[in-house]
C-alpha positions as CSV (number, residue, x, y, z in Angstrom):
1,X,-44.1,219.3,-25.4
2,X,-43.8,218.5,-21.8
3,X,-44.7,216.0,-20.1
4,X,-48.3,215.9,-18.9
5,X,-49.4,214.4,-15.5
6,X,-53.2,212.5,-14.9
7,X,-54.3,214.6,-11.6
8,X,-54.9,212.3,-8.6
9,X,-58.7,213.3,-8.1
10,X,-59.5,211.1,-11.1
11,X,-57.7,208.5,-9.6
12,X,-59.1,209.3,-6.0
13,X,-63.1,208.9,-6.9
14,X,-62.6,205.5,-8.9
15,X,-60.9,204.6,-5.4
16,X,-64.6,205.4,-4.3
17,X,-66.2,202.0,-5.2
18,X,-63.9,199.7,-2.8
19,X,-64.6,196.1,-4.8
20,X,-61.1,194.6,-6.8
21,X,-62.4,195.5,-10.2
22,X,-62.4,199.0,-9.1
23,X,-59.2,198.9,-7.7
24,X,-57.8,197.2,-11.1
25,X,-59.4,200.0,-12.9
26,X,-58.0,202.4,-11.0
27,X,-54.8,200.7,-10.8
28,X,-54.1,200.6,-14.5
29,X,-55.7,204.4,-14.7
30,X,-52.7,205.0,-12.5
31,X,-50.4,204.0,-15.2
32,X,-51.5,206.4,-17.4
33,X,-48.6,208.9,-16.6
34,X,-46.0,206.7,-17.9
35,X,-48.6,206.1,-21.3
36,X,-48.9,210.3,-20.9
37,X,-44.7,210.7,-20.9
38,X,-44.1,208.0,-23.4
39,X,-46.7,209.5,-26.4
40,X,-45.5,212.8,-25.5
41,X,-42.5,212.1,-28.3
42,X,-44.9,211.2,-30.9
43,X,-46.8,214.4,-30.0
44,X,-50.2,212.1,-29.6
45,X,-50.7,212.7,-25.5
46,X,-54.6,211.9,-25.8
47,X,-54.2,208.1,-27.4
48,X,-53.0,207.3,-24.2
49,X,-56.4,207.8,-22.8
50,X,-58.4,206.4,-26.0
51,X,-56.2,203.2,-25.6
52,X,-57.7,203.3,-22.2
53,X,-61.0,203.5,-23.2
54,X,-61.1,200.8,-25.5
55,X,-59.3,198.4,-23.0
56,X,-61.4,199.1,-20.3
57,X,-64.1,200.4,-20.8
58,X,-66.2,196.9,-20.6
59,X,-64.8,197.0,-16.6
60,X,-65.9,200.8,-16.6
61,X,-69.4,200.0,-17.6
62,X,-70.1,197.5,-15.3
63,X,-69.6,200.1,-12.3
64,X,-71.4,202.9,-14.0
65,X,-68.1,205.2,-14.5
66,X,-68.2,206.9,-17.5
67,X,-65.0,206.6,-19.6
68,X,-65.6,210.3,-21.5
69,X,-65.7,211.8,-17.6
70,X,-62.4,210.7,-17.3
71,X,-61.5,211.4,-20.9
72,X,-62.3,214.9,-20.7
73,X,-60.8,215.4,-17.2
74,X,-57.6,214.3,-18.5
75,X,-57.5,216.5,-21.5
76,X,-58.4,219.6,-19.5
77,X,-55.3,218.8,-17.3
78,X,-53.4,218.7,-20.8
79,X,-54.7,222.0,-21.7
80,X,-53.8,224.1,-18.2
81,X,-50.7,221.4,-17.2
82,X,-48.2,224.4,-17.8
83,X,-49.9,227.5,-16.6
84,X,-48.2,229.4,-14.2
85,X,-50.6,229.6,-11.1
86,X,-50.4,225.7,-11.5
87,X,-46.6,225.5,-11.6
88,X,-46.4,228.1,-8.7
89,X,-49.0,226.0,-6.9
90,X,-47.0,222.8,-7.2
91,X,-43.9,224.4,-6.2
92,X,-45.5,225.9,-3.5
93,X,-46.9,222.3,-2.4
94,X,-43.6,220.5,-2.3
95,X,-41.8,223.4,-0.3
96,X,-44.1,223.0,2.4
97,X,-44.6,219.4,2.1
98,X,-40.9,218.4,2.0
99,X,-40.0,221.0,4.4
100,X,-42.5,219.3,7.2
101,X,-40.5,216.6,6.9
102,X,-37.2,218.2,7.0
103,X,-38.4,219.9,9.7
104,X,-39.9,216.8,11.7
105,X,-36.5,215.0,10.9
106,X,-34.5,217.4,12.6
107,X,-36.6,218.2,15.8
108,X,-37.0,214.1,16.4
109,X,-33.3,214.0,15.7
110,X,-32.0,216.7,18.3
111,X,-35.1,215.8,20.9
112,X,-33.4,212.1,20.9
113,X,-29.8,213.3,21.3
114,X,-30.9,215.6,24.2
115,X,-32.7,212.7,25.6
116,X,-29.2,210.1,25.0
117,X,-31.6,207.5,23.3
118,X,-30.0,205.8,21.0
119,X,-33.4,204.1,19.3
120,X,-33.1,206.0,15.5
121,X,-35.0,209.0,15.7
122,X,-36.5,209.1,12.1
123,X,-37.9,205.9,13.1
124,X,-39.9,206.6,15.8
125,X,-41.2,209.8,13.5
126,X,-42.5,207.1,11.1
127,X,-44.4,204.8,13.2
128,X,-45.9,208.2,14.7
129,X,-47.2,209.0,11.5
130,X,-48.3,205.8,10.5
131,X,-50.0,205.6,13.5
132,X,-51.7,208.7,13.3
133,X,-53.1,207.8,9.9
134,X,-54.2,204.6,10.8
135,X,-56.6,206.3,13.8
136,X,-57.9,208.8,11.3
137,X,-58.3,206.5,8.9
138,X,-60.8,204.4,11.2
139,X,-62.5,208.0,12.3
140,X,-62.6,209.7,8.9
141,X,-61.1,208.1,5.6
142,X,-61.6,210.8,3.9
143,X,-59.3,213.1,5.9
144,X,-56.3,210.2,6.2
145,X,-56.7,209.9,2.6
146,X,-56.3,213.8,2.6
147,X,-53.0,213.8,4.6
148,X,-51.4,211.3,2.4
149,X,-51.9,213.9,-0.7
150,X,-50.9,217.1,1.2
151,X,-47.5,215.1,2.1
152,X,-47.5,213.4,-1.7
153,X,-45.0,215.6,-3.6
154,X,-42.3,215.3,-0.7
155,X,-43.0,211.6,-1.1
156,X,-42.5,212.1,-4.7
157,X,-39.4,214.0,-4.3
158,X,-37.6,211.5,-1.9
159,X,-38.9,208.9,-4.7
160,X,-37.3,210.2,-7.4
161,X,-33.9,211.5,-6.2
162,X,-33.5,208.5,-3.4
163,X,-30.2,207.2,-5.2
164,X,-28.6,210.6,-4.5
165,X,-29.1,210.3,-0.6
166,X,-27.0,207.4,-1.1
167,X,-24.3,208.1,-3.2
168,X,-22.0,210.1,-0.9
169,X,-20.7,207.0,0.7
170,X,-19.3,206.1,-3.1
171,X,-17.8,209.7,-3.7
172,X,-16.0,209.2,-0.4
173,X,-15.2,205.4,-1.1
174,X,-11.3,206.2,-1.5
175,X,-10.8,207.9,1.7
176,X,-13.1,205.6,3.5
177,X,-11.2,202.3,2.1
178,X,-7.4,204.1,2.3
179,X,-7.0,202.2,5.9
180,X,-8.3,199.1,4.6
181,X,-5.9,196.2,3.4
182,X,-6.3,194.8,0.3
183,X,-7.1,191.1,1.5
184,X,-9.5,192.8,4.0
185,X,-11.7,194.8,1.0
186,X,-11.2,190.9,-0.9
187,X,-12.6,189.7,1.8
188,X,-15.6,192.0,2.3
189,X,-16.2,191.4,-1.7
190,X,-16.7,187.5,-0.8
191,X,-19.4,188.5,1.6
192,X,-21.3,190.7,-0.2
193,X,-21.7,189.1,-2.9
194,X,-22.0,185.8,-1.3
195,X,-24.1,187.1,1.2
196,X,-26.4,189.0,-1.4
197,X,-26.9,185.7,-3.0
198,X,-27.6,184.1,0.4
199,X,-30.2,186.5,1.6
200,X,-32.3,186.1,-1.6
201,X,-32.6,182.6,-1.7
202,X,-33.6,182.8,2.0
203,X,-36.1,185.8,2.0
204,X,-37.8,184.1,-1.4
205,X,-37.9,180.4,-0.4
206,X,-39.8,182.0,2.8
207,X,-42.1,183.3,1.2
208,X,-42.8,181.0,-1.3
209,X,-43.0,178.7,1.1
210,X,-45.5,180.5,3.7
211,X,-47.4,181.2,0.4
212,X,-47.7,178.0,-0.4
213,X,-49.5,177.1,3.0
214,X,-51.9,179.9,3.2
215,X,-52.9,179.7,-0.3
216,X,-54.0,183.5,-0.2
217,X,-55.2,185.0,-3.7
218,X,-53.5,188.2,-5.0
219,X,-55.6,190.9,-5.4
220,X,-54.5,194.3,-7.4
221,X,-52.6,196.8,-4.9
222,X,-53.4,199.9,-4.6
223,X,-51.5,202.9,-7.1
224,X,-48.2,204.7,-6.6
225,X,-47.6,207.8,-7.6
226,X,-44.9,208.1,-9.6
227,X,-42.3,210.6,-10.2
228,X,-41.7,212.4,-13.5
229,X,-38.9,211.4,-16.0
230,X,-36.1,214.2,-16.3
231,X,-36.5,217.2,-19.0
232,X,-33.5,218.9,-20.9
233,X,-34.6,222.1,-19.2
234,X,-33.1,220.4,-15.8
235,X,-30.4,219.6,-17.4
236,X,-29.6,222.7,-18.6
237,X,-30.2,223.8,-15.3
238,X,-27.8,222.0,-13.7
239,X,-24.8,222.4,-16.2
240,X,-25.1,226.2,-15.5
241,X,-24.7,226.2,-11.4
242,X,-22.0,224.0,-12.2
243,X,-20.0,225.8,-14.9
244,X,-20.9,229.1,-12.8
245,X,-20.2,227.7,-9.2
246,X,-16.8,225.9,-10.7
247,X,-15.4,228.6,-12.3
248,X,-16.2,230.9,-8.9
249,X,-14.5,228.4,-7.0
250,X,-11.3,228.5,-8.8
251,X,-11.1,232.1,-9.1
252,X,-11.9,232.8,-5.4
253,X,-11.9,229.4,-3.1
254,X,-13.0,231.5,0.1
255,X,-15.5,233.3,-2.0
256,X,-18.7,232.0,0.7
257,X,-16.5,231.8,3.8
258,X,-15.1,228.2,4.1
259,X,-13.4,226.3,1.0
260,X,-16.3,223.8,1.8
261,X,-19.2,226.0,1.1
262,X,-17.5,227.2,-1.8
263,X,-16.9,223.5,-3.1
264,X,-20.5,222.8,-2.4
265,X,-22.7,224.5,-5.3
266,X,-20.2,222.8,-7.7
267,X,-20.3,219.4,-6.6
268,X,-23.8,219.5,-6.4
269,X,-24.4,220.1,-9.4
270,X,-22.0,217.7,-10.5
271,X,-23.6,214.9,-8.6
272,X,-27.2,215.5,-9.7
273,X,-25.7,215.8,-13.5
274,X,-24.2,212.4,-13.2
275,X,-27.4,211.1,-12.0
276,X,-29.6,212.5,-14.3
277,X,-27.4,211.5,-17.3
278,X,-27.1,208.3,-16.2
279,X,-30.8,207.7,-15.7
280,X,-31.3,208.3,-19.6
281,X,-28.6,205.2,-20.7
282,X,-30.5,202.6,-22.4
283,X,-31.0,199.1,-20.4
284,X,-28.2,197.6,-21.5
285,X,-25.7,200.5,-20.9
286,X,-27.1,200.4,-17.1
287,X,-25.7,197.2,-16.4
288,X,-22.4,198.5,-16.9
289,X,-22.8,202.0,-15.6
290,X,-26.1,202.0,-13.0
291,X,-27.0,206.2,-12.3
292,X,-25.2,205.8,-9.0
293,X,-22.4,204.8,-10.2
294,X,-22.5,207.8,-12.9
295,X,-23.1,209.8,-10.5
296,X,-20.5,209.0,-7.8
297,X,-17.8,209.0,-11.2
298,X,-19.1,212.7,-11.9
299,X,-18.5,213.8,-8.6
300,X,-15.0,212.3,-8.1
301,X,-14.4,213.5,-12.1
302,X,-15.2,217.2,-10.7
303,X,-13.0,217.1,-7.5
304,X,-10.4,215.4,-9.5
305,X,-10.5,218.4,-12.0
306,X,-11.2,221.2,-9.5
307,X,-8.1,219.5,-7.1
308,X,-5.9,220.0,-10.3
309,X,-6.3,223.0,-11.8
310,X,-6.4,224.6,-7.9
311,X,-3.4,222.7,-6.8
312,X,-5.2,221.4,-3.5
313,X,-5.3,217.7,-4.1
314,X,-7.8,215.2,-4.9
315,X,-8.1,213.5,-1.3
316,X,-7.6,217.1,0.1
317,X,-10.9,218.3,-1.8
318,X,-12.2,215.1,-1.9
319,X,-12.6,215.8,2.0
320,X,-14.6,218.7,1.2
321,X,-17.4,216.8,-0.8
322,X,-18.6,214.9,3.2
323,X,-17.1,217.2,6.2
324,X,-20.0,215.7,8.7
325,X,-19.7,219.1,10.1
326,X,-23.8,220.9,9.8
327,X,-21.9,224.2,10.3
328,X,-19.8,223.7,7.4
329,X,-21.8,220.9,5.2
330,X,-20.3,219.5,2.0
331,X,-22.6,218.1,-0.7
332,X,-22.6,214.7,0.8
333,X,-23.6,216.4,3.6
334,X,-26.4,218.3,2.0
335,X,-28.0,214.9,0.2
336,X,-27.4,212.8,3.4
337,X,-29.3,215.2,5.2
338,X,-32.9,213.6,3.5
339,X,-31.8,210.7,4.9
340,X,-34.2,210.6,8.2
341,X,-37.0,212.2,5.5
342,X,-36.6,208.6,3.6
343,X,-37.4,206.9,6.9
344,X,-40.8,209.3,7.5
345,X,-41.7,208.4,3.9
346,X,-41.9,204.8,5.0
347,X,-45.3,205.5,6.9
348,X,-46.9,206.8,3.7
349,X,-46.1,204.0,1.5
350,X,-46.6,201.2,3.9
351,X,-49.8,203.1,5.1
352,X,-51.5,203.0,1.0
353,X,-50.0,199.3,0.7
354,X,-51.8,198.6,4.5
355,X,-55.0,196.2,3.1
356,X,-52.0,194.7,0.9
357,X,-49.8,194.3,4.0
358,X,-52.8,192.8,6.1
359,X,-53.8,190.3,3.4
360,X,-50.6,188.5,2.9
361,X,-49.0,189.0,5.8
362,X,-47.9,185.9,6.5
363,X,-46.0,186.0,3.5
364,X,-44.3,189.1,4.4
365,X,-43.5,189.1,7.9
366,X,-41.8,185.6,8.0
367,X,-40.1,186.2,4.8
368,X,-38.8,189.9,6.3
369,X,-37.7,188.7,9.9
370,X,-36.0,185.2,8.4
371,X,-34.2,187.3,5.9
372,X,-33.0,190.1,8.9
373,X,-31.9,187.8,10.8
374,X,-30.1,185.5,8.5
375,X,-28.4,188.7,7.2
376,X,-27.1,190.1,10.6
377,X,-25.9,186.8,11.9
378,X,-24.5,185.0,8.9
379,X,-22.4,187.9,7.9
380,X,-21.0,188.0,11.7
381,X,-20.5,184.1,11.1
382,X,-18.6,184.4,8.1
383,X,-16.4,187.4,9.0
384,X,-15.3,185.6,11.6
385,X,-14.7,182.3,9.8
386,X,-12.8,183.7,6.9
387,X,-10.7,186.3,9.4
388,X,-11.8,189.3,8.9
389,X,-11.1,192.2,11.5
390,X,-13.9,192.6,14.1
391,X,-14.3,196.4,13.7
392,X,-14.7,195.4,9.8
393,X,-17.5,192.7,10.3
394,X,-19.6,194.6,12.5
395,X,-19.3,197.7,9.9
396,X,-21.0,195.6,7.3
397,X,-23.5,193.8,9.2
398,X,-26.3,195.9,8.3
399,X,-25.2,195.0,4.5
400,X,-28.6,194.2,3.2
401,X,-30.5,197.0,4.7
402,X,-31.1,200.2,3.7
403,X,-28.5,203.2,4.1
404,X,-30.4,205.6,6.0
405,X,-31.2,202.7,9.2
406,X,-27.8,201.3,8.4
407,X,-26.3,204.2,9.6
408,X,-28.1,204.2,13.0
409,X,-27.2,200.2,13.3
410,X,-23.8,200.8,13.2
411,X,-23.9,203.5,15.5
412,X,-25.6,201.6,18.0
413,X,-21.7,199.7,17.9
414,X,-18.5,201.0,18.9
415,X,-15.1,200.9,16.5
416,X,-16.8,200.9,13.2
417,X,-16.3,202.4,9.8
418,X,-19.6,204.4,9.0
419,X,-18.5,204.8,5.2
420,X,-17.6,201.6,5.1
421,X,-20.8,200.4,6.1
422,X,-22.9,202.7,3.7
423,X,-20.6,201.7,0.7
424,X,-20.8,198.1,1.3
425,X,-24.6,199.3,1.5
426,X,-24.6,200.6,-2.1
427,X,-22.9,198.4,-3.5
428,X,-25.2,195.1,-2.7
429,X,-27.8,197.2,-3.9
430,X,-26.0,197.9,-7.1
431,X,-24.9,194.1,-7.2
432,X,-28.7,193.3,-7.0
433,X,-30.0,195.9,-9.6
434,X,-27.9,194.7,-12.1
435,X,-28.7,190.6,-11.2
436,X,-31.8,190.2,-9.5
437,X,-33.8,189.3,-12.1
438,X,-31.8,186.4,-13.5
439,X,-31.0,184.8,-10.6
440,X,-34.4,185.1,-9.5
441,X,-35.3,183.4,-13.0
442,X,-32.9,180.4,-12.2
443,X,-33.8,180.4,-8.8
444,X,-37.3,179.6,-10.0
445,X,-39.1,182.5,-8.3
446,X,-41.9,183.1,-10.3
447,X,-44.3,184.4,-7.7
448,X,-44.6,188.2,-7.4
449,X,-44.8,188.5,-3.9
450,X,-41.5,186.2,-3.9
451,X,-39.8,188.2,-6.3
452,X,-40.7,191.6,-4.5
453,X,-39.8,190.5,-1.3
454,X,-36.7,188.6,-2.2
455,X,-35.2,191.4,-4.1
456,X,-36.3,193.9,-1.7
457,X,-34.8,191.8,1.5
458,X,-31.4,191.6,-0.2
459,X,-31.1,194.8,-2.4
460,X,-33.3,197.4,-0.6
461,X,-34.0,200.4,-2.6
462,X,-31.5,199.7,-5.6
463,X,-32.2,196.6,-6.8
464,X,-36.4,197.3,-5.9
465,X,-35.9,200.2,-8.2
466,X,-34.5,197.8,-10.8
467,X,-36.9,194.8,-10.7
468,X,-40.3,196.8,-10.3
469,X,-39.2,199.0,-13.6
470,X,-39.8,195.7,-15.7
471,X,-42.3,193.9,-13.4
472,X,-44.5,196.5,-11.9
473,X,-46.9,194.3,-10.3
474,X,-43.8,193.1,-7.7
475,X,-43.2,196.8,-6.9
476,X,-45.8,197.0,-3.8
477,X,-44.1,194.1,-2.4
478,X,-40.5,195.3,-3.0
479,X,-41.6,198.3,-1.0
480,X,-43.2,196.8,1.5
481,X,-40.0,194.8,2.2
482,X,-38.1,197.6,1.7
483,X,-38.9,199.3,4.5
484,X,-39.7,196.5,6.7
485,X,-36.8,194.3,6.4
486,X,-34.7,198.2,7.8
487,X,-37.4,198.5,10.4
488,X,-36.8,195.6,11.6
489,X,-33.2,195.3,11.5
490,X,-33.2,198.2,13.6
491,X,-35.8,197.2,16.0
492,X,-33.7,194.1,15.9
493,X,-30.2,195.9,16.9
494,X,-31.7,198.1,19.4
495,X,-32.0,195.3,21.8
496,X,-29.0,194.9,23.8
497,X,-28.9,191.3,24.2
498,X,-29.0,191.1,20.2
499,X,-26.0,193.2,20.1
500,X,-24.2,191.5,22.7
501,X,-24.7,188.1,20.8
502,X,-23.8,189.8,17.3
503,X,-20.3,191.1,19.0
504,X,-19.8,187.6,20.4
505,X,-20.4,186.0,17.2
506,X,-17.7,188.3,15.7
507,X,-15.2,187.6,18.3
């Protein structure tokens, strides 16, 4: 049976009554798509919603919402969840939604490089749209509210494929560390993971802190959609463009023009395999092998295997998998390319989370710029006190922020390692998905709001993936931070003077 999917209109007139019980209701209503997934094995989709019932209901009465409205709603969407016009519909939704964005990304992109300003692009797209919702949302709620859903599937998409925007910078992780000497990589080891450590204390002890002062109650955020687990169907899918693409490649290696392009349908595939069979592990298993890191090992695995049986080499293929070239992309290239869409995304999430963000933001703002700026200039202070090459430190400065404004950090420098950087990147987020939540435990972090924000301020989208999948109530926080701490950062870099004192730091 597949999986079936609460609509958001159930969800959207319980948001109607704006008082915190409401917004609890609806909050845990939310969660009924993960209740909806989970009973779908035991064939039993509608307990879900009687569970509900009896748990709320009392909360329900009290606000005259009738519990059998949203009972029978939900069981209509069971009954017509599959039908054609409705999976044509969807597909037809996210096309035009994520290709907006696409779109957007690319015209902000080239308008800024015609223009030689060096302030990210994607960044400037966001606070547009976050602006723009903000105005209409003072004018007209209603249509705001309305923009969010029309742009909610690409939202959804970037959501649930993020790690594999990331992940090129793993696949590529032998040529980009080739040049690097071994004490140098030892060296960068010490500071991430030293650094990692460093950033949480400060980011949580912040906020703790500030919380501590202001004394402001939580109240429930508001609910995030959230994307759908993967089917066997995808899987399937994905095993056939690979076996088909692979063996097309091998037979004929110009068959689409370049060796790249014909490359490109295979290690795709490969790459969104890995990731997908890596997101099924059990918890345990994750530790050792996190998605990304499945996912990065199936793509090397298949240009390993395709630089074999060809005779072309693995590091000769391997450099087909991320040419940087848009008129003869690689796979890397392909997934990198969401990367400015990530940044857009921003405005929608920090736009729902905005009564969250204006409530406790004390909390969050002190904790975000302490944690920015420790980051940036203790990693510049300890490259340079342990000896580590200049072009190297400033590579790995943006270490604790997220790949897609890392990248635009770093290029606001001169001599640095790009790959480097988004590696080092990945792998403090994968240091902090697989740790976060016992150090936070010794640490003594209990708060929410200091667990989101320090796991978000040192891990970014990794390790908030990892902590909010077993304490959901920190996840509004974690992406508040999330995108903060890279807005920020950037803002941050994009001042001159800031540079200057970073590159005199370094030496």
């Amino acid at each position: 049976m597949a999986a079936a999917v609460a609509s958001s209109s159930q969800i959207s007139w319980l948001l109607a009554w704006n008082s915190p019980v409401n917004r609890l209701i609806a909050h845990n209503y939310s969660n009924i798509n993960s209740s909806l997934r989970f009973t779908q094995y035991h064939k039993k989709p509608k307990q879900a919603i009687v569970n509900y019932q009896k748990k709320y209901s009392g909360l329900v009465k009290q606000r005259g919402i009738h519990v059998n409205r949203i009972k029978a709603s939900a069981d209509s969407d069971f009954t017509g969840a599959n039908s054609l016009p409705q999976n044509v519909g969807r597909a037809v939704h996210l096309v035009v939604s994520l290709g907006s964005m696409l779109a957007m990304d690319k015209v902000l992109k080239k308008g800024f490089e015609a223009a030689a300003i060096k302030f990210p692009s994607a960044l400037f797209g966001m606070f547009c749209i976050f602006s723009v919702l903000t105005v209409v949302d003072l004018v007209r709620p209603a249509a705001a509210m309305a923009l969010v859903d029309l742009f909610e599937p690409a939202t959804t998409f970037i959501q649930r494929w993020l790690p594999l925007f990331y992940v090129p910078s793993l696949v590529v992780l032998p040529l980009a560390a080739k040049g690097i000497p071994a004490s140098s990589a030892a060296k960068i080891g010490v500071i991430i993971v030293g650094g990692w450590v460093a950033s949480l204390c400060v980011a949580g002890y912040t906020a703790i802190t500030v919380r501590r002062m202001v004394k402001t109650k939580m109240i429930p955020a508001e609910p995030m959609p959230k994307p759908s687990p993967f089917s066997r169907n995808e899987i399937w899918f994905w095993t056939t463009i690979f076996v088909l693409s692979f063996t097309l490649a091998v037979l004929s290696p110009l068959a689409f023009g370049t060796r790249a392009s014909t490359c490109l349908p295979f290690l795709l595939a490969a790459t969104v395999l890995g990731y997908i069979v890596g997101s099924g592990f059990s918890s345990s298993a994750k530790k050792l092998l996190h998605p990304i890191i499945t996912c990065a090992l199936s793509a090397d695995l298949a240009v390993f295997a395709f630089g074999a049986i060809t005779g072309s080499g693995f590091e000769s293929t391997l450099g087909l998998y991320l040419t940087k070239n848009s008129s003869n992309p690689g796979a890397g290239d392909i997934f990198m390319g969401f990367l400015g869409s990530v940044i857009l995304s921003f405005a929608f999430s920090m736009f729902r989370q905005r009564k969250l963000v204006k409530r406790h933001a004390s909390e969050i703002f002190t904790a975000v710029v302490a944690s920015t700026v420790f980051s940036l200039y203790s990693t510049a202070v300890v490259g340079r006190m342990i000896g580590l090459e200049p072009a190297l430190t400033v590579s790995i400065l943006p270490r604790c922020i997220t790949v897609a404004l890392a990248l635009n950090i770093v290029s606001l420098f001169e001599a640095t390692n790009p790959s480097l950087t988004a590696a080092v990147v990945v792998l403090t987020g994968l240091i902090g998905a697989n740790f976060v939540q016992t150090l936070l435990d010794k640490l003594g972090l209990d708060d929410p709001i200091a667990r989101g924000m320090a796991t978000a301020s040192s891990a970014h989208g990794l390790g908030t993936a990892a902590l909010s999948a077993k304490e959901p109530e920190a996840l509004p926080f974690c992406a508040i931070a999330y995108a903060l701490t890279g807005i920020f950062g950037s803002l941050l870099c994009s001042i001159p003077a800031v540079r200057q004192s970073l590159l005199f730091v370094v030496g």
